[in-house]
NUFILUM-190428 format. One record per atom (N, C-alpha, C): chain; atom name; x, y, z. Coordinates in Angstrom, 2 decimals. Example, Ala and Ser with C-alpha at 12.3 -4.5 7.8 and 13.67 -1.06 7.14 Angstrom:
2
("A","N",(13.19,-5.69,7.80))
("A","CA",(12.30,-4.50,7.80))
("A","C",(13.20,-3.30,7.80))
("A","N",(12.85,-2.25,7.08))
("A","CA",(13.67,-1.06,7.14))
("A","C",(12.90,0.03,7.87))
This chain:
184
("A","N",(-35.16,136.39,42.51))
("A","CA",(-34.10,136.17,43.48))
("A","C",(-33.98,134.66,43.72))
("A","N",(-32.84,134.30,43.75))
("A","CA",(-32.33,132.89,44.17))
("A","C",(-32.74,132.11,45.69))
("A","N",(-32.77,130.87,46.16))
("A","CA",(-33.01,130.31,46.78))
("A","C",(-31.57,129.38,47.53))
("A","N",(-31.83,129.97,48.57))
("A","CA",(-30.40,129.11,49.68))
("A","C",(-30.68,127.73,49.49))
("A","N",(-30.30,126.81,49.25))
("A","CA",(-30.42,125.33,49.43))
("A","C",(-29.48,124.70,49.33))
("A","N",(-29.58,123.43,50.84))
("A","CA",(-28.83,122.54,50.87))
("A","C",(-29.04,121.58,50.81))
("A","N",(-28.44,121.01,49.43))
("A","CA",(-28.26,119.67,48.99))
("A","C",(-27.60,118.98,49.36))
("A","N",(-28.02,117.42,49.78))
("A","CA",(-26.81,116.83,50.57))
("A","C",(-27.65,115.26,50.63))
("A","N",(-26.71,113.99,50.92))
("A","CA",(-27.14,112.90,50.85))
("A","C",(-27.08,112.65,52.55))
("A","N",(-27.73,111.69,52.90))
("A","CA",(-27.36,110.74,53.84))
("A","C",(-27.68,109.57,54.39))
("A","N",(-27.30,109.30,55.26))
("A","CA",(-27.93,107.56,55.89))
("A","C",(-29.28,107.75,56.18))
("A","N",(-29.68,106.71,56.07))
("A","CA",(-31.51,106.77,56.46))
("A","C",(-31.64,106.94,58.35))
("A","N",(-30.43,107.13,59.14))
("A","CA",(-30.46,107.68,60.34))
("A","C",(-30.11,108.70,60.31))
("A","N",(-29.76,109.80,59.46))
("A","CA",(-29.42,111.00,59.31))
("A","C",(-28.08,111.34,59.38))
("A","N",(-26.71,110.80,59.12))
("A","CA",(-25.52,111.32,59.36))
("A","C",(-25.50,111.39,57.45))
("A","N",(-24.00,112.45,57.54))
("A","CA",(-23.68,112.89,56.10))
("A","C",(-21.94,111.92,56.08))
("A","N",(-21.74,111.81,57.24))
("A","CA",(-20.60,111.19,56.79))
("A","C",(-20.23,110.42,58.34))
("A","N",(-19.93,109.24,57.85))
("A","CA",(-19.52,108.35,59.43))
("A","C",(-18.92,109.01,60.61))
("A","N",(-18.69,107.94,61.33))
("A","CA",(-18.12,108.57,62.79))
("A","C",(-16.55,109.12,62.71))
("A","N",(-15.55,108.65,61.45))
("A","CA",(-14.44,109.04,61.06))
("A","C",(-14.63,110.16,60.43))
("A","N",(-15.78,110.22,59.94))
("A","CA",(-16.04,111.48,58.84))
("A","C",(-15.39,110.89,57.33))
("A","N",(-15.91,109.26,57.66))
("A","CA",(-15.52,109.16,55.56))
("A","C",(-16.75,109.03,55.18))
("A","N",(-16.57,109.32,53.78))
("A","CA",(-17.95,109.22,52.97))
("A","C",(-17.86,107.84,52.10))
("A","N",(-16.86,106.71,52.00))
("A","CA",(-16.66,104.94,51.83))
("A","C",(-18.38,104.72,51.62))
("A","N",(-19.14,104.72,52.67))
("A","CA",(-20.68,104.24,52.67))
("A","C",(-21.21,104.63,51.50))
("A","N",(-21.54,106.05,51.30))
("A","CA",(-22.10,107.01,49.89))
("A","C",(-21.74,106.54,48.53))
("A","N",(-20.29,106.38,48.43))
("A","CA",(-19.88,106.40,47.40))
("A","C",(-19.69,105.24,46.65))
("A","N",(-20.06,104.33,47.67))
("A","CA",(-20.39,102.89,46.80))
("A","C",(-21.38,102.65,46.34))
("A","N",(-22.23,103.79,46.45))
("A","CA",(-23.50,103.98,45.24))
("A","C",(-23.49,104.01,43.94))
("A","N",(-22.48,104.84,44.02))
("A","CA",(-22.38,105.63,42.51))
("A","C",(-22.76,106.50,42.29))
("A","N",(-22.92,107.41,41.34))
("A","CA",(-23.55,108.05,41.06))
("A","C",(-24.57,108.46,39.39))
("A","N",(-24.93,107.20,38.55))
("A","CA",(-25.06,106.91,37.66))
("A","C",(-26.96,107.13,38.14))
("A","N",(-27.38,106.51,38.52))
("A","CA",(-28.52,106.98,38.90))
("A","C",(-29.26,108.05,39.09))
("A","N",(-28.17,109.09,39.65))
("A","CA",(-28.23,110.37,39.87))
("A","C",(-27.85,111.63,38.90))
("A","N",(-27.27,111.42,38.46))
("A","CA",(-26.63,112.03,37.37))
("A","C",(-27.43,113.04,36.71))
("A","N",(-28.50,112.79,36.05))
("A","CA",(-29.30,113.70,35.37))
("A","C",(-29.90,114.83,36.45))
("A","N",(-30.30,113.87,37.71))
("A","CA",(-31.35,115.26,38.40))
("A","C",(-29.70,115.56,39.08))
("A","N",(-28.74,115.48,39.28))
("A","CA",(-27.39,116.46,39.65))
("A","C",(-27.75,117.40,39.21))
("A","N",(-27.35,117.33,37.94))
("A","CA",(-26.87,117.93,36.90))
("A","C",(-28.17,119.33,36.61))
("A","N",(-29.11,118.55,36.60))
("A","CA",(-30.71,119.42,36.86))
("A","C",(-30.66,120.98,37.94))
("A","N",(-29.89,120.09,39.38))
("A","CA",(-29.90,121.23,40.49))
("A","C",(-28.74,121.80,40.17))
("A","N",(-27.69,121.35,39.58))
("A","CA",(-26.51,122.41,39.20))
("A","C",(-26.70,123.52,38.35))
("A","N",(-27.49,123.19,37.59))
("A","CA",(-27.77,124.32,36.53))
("A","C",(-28.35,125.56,37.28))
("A","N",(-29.17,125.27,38.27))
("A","CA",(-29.76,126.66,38.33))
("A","C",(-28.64,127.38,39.71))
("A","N",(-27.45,126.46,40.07))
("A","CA",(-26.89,126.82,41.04))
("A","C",(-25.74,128.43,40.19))
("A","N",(-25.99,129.51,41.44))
("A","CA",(-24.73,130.37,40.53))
("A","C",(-23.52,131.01,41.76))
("A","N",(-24.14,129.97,42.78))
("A","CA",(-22.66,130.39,44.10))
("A","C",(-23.20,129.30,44.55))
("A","N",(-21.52,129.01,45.32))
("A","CA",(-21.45,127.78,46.50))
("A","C",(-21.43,128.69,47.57))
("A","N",(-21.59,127.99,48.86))
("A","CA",(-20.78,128.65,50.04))
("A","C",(-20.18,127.05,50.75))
("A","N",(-19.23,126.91,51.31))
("A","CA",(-19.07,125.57,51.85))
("A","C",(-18.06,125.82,52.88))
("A","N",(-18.34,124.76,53.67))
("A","CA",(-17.69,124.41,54.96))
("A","C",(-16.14,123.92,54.94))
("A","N",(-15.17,124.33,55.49))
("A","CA",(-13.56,124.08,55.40))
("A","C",(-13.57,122.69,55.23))
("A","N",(-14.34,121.68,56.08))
("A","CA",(-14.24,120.54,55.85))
("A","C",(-14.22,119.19,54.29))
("A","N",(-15.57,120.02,54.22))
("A","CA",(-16.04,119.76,52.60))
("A","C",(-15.06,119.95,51.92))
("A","N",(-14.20,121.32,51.74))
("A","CA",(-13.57,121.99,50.52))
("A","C",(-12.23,120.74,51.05))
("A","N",(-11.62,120.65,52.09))
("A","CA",(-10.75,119.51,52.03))
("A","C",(-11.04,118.41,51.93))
("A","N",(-11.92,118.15,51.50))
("A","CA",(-12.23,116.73,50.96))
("A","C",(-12.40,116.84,49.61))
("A","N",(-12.82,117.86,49.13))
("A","CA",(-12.44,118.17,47.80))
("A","C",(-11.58,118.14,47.27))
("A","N",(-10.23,119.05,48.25))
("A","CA",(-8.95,118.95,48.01))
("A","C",(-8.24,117.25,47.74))
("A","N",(-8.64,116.69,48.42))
("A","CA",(-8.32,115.49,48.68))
("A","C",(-8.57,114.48,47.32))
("A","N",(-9.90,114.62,46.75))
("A","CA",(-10.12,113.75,45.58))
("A","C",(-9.24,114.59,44.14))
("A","N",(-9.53,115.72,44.30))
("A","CA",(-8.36,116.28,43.41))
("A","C",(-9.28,116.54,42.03))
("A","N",(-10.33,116.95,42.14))
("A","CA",(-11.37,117.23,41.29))
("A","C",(-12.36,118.13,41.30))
("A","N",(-11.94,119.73,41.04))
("A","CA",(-13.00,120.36,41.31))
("A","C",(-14.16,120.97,39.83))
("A","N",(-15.08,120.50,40.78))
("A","CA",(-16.57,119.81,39.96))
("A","C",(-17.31,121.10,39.74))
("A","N",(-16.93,122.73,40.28))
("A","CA",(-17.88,123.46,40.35))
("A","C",(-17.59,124.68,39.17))
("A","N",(-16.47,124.44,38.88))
("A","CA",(-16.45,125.75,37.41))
("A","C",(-15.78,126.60,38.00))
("A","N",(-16.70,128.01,37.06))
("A","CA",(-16.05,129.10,37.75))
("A","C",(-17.32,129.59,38.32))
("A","N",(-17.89,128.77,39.02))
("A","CA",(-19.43,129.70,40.45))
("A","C",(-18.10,130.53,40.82))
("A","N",(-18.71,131.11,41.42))
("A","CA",(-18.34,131.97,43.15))
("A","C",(-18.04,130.83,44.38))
("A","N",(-17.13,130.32,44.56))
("A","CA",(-17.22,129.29,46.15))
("A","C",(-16.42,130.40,47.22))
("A","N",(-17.56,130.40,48.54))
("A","CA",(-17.23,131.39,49.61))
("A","C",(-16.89,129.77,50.35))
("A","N",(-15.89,129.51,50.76))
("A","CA",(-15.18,128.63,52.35))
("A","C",(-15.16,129.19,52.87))
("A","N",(-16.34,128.77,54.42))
("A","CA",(-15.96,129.14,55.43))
("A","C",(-15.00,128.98,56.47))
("A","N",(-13.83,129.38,56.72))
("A","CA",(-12.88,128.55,57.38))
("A","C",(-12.36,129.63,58.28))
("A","N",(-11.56,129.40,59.64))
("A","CA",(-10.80,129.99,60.33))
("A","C",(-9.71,129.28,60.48))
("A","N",(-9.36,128.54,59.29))
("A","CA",(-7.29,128.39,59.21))
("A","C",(-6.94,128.61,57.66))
("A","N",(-6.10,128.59,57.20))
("A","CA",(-5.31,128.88,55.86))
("A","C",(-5.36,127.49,55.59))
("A","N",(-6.18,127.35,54.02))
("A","CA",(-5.92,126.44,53.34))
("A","C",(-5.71,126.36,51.97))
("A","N",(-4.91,125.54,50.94))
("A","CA",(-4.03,125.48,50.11))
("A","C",(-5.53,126.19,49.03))
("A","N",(-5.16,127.13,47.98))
("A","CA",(-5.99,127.17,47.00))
("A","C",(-6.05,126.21,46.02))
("A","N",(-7.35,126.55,45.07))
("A","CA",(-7.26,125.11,43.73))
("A","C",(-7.31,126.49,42.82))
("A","N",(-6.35,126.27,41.86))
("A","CA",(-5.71,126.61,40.67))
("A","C",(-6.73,126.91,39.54))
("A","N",(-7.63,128.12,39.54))
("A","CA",(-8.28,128.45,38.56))
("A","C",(-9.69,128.29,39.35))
("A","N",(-10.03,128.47,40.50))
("A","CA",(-11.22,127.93,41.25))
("A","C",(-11.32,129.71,41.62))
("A","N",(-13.26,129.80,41.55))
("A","CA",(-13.07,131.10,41.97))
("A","C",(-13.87,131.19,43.21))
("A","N",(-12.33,131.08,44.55))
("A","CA",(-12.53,131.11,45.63))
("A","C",(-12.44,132.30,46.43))
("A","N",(-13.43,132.51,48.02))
("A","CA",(-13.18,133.22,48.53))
("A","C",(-12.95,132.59,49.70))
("A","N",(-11.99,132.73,50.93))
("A","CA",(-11.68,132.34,52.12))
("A","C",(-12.48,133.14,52.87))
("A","N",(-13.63,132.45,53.37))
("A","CA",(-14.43,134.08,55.20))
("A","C",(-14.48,133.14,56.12))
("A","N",(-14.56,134.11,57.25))
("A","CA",(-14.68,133.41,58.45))
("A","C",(-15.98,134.34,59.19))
("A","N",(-16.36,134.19,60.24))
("A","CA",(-17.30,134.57,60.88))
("A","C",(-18.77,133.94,60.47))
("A","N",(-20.12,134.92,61.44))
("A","CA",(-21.30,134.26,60.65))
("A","C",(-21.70,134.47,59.66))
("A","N",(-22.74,133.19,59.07))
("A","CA",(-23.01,133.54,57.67))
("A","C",(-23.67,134.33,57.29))
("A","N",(-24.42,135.32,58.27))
("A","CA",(-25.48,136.32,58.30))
("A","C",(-24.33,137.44,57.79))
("A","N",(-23.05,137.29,57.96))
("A","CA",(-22.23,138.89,57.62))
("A","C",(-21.72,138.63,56.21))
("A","N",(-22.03,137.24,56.05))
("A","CA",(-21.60,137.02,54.22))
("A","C",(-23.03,137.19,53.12))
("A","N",(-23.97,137.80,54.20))
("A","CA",(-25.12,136.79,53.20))
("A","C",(-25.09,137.42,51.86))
("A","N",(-25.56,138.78,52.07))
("A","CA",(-25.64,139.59,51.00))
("A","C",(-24.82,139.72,49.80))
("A","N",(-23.32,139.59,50.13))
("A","CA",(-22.79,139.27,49.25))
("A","C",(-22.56,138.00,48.50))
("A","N",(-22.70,136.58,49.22))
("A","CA",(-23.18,135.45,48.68))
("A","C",(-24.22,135.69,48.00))
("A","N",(-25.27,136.15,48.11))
("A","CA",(-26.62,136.31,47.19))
("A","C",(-25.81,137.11,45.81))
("A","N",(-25.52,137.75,46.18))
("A","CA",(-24.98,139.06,44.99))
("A","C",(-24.15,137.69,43.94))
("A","N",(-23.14,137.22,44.54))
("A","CA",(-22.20,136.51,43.37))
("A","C",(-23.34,135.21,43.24))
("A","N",(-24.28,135.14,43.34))
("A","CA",(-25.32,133.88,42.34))
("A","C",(-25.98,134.48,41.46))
("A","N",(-26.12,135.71,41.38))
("A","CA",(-26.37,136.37,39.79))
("A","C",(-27.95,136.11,39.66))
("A","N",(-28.62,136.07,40.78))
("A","CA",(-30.42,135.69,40.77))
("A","C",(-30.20,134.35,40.62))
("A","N",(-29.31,133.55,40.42))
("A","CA",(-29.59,132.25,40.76))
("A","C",(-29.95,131.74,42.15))
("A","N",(-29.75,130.51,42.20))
("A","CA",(-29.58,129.55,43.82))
("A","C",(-27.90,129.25,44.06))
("A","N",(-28.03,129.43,45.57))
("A","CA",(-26.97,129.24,46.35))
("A","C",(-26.71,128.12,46.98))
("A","N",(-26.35,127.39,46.77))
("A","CA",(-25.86,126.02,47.00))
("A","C",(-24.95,125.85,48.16))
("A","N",(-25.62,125.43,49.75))
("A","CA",(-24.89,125.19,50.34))
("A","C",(-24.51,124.08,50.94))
("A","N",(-23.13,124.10,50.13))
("A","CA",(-22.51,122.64,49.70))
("A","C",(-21.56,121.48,50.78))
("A","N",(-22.11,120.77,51.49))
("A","CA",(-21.12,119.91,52.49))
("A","C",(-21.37,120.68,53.33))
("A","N",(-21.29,119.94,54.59))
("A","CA",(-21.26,120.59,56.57))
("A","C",(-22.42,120.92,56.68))
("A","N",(-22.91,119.87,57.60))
("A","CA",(-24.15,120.34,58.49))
("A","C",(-23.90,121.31,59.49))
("A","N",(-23.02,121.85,59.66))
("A","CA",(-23.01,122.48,61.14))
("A","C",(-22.62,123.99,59.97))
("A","N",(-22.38,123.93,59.20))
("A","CA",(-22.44,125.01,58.06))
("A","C",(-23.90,125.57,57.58))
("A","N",(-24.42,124.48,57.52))
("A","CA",(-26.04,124.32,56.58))
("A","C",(-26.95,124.83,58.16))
("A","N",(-26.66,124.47,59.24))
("A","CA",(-27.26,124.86,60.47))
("A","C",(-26.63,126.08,61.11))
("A","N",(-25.71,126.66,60.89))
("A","CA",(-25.68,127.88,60.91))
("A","C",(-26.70,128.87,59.52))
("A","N",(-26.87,128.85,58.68))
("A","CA",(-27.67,129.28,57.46))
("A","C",(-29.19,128.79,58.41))
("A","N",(-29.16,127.93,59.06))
("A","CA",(-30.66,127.54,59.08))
("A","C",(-31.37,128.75,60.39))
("A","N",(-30.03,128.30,61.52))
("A","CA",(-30.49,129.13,63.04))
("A","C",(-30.33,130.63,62.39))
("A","N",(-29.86,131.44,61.26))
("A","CA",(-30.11,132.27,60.70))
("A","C",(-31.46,133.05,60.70))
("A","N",(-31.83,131.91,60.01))
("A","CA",(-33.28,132.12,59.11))
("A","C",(-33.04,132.16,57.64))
("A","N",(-31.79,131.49,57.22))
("A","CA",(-31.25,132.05,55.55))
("A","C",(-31.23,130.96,54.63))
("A","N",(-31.68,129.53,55.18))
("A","CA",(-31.68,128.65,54.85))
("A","C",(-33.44,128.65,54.00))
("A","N",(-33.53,128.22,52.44))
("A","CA",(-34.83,128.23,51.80))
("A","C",(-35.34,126.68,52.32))
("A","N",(-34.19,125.92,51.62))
("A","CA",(-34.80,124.11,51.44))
("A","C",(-33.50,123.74,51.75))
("A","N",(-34.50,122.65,51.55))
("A","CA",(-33.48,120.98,52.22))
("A","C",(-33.72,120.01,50.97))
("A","N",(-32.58,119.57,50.18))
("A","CA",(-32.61,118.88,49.40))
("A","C",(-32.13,117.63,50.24))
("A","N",(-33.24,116.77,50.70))
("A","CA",(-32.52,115.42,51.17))
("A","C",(-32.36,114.60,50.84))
("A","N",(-31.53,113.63,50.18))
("A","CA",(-31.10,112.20,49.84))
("A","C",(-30.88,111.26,50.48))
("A","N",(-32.13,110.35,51.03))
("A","CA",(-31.82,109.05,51.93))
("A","C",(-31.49,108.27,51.62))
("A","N",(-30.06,107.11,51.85))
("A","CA",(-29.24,106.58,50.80))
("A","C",(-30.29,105.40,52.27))
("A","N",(-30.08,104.25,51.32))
("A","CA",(-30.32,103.05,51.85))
("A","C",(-29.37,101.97,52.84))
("A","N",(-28.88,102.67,53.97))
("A","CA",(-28.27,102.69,54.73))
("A","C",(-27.96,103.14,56.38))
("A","N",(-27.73,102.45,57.27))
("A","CA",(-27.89,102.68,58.71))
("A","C",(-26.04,102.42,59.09))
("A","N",(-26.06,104.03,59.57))
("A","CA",(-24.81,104.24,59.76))
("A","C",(-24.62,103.90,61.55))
("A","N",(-25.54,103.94,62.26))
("A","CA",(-25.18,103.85,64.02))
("A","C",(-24.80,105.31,64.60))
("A","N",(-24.40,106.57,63.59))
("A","CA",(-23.55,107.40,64.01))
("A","C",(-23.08,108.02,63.30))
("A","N",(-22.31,108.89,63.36))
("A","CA",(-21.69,110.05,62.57))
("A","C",(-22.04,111.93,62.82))
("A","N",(-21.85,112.04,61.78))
("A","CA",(-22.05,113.34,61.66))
("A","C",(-23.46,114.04,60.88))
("A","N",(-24.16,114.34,61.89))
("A","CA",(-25.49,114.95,61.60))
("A","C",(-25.79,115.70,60.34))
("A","N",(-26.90,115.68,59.70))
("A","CA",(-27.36,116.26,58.83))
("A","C",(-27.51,117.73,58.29))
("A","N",(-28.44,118.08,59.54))
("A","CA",(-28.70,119.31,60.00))
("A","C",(-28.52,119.63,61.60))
("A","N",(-27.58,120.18,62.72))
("A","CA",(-27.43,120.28,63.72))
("A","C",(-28.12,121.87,64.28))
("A","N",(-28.95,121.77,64.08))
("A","CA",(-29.91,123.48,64.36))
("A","C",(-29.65,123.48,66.04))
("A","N",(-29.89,124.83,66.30))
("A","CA",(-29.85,124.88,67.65))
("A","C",(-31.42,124.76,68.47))
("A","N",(-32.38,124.89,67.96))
("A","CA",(-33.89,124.73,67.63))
("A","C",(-34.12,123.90,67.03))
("A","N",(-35.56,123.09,67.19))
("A","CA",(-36.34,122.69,66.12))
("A","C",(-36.70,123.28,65.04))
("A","N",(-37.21,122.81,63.94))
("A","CA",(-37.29,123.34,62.91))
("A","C",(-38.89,122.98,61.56))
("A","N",(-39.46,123.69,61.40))
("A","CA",(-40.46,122.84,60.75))
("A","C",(-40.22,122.79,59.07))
("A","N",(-40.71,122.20,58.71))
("A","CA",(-40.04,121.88,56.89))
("A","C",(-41.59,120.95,56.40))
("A","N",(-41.29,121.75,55.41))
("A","CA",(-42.96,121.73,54.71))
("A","C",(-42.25,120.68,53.40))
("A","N",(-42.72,119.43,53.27))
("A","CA",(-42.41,118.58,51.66))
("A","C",(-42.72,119.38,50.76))
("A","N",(-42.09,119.43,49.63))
("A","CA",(-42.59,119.99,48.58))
("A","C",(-42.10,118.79,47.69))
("A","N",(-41.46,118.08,47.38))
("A","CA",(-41.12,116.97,46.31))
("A","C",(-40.52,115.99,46.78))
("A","N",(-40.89,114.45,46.61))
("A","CA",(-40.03,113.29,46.49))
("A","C",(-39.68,113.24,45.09))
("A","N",(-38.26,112.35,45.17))
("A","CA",(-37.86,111.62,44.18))
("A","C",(-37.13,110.01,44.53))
("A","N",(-38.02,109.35,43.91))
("A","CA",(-37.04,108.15,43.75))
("A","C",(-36.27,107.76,42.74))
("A","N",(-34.81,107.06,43.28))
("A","CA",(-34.19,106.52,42.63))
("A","C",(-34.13,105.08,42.27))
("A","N",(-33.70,104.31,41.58))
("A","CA",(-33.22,103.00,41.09))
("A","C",(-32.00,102.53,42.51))
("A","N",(-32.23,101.87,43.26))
("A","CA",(-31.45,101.37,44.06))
("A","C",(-31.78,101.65,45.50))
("A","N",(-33.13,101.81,45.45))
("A","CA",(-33.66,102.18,47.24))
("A","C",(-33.65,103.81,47.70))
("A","N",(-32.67,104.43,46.97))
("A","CA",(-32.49,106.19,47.53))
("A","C",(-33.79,107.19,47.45))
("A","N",(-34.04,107.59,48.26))
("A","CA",(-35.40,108.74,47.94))
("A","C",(-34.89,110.76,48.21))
("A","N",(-34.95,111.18,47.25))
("A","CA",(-34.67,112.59,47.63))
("A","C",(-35.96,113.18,48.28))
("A","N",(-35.50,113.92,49.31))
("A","CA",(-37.02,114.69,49.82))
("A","C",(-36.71,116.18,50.11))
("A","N",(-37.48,116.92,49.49))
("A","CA",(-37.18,118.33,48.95))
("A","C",(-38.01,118.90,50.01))
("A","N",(-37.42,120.07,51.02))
("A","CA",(-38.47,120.56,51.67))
("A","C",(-38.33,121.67,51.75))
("A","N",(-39.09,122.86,51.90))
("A","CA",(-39.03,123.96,52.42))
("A","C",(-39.01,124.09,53.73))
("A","N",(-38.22,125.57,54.22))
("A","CA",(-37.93,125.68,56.02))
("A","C",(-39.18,126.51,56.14))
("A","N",(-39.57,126.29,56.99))
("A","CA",(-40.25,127.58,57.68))
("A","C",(-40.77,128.03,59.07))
("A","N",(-40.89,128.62,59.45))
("A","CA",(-41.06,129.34,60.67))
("A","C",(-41.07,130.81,60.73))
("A","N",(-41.06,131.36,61.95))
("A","CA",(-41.41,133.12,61.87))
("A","C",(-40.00,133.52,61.95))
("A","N",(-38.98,132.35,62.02))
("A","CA",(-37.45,133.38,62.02))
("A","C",(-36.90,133.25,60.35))
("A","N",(-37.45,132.90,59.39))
("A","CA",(-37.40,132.85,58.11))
("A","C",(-37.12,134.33,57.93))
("A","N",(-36.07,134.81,57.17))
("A","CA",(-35.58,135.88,57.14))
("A","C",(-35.26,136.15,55.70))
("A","N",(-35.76,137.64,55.52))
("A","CA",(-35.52,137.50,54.04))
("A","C",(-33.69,138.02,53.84))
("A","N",(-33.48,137.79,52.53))
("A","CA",(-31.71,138.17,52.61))
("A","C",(-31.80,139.44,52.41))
("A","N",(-30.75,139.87,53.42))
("A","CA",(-30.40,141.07,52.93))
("A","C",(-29.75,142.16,52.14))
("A","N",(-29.65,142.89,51.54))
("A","CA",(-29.69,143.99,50.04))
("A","C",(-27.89,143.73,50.29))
């Protein structure tokens, strides 16, 4: 069975995207550095689930990067589809999608992609496995949080990685007694 994880970069104060909500800071990285271990966690990915926000910012660059996964958006407004993308529009909690999110990753990992307040709903769950974190070398003052749990949370390291340019990924497992297994 597959593993929930959210992968995601951010400032070394913890926001994923400034106080406007642009990602300008991130992306003057590049991504040449990164590239191989991407490409590494994509492979074993076989569903997205992502936050309305994310997917319009997706919309916005005009490049969608994920194939044909399964992408579940969570959203409560109507937004434009991408043309050959195999999307599903839900709304509500992620506890009433889980099972079937697990089902369309095919025993893979579920990749939950963009929005902390997405990734912290999965977490106050208990449905959240890991935390793929990327500390970019940077102090934002502010923005938009990482992980916004409604609880504390404990997270066990299981891997660093460094990059060429100051960035460190830190891989953790969640755990606690509300760790919940998914359901059938």
């Amino acid at each position: 069975m597959g593993r929930t994880q959210y992968y995601v970069a951010a400032s070394a104060d913890g926001y994923i995207a400034d106080r406007e909500n642009h990602l300008d800071w991130l992306l003057q990285y590049g991504f040449e550095a990164y590239q191989d271990h991407f490409d590494a966690f994509v492979a074993d990915v076989g569903a997205l689930a992502m936050g309305a926000s994310t997917y319009e910012f997706v919309l916005e660059q005009g490049d969608w990067a994920y194939g044909d996964r399964p992408v579940r958006v969570f959203t409560h407004r109507d937004l434009p589809r991408i043309e050959g993308a195999n999307l599903e529009f839900v709304e509500g909690p992620v506890a009433r999608h889980a099972g079937a999110l697990l089902a369309s990753a095919g025993g893979r990992n579920l990749w939950v992609v963009g929005g902390g307040r997405l990734a912290a709903q999965f977490a106050d769950a208990g449905l959240l496995d890991e935390l793929w974190l990327t500390c970019m070398p940077i102090v934002l003052g502010g923005g938009h949080p990482v992980l916004p749990t409604s609880a504390a949370r404990d997270l066990r390291l299981q891997r660093t990685t460094h990059f060429e340019g100051g960035a460190v990924e830190l891989r953790y497992a969640l755990e606690g007694p509300d760790r919940q297994v998914w359901p059938e």
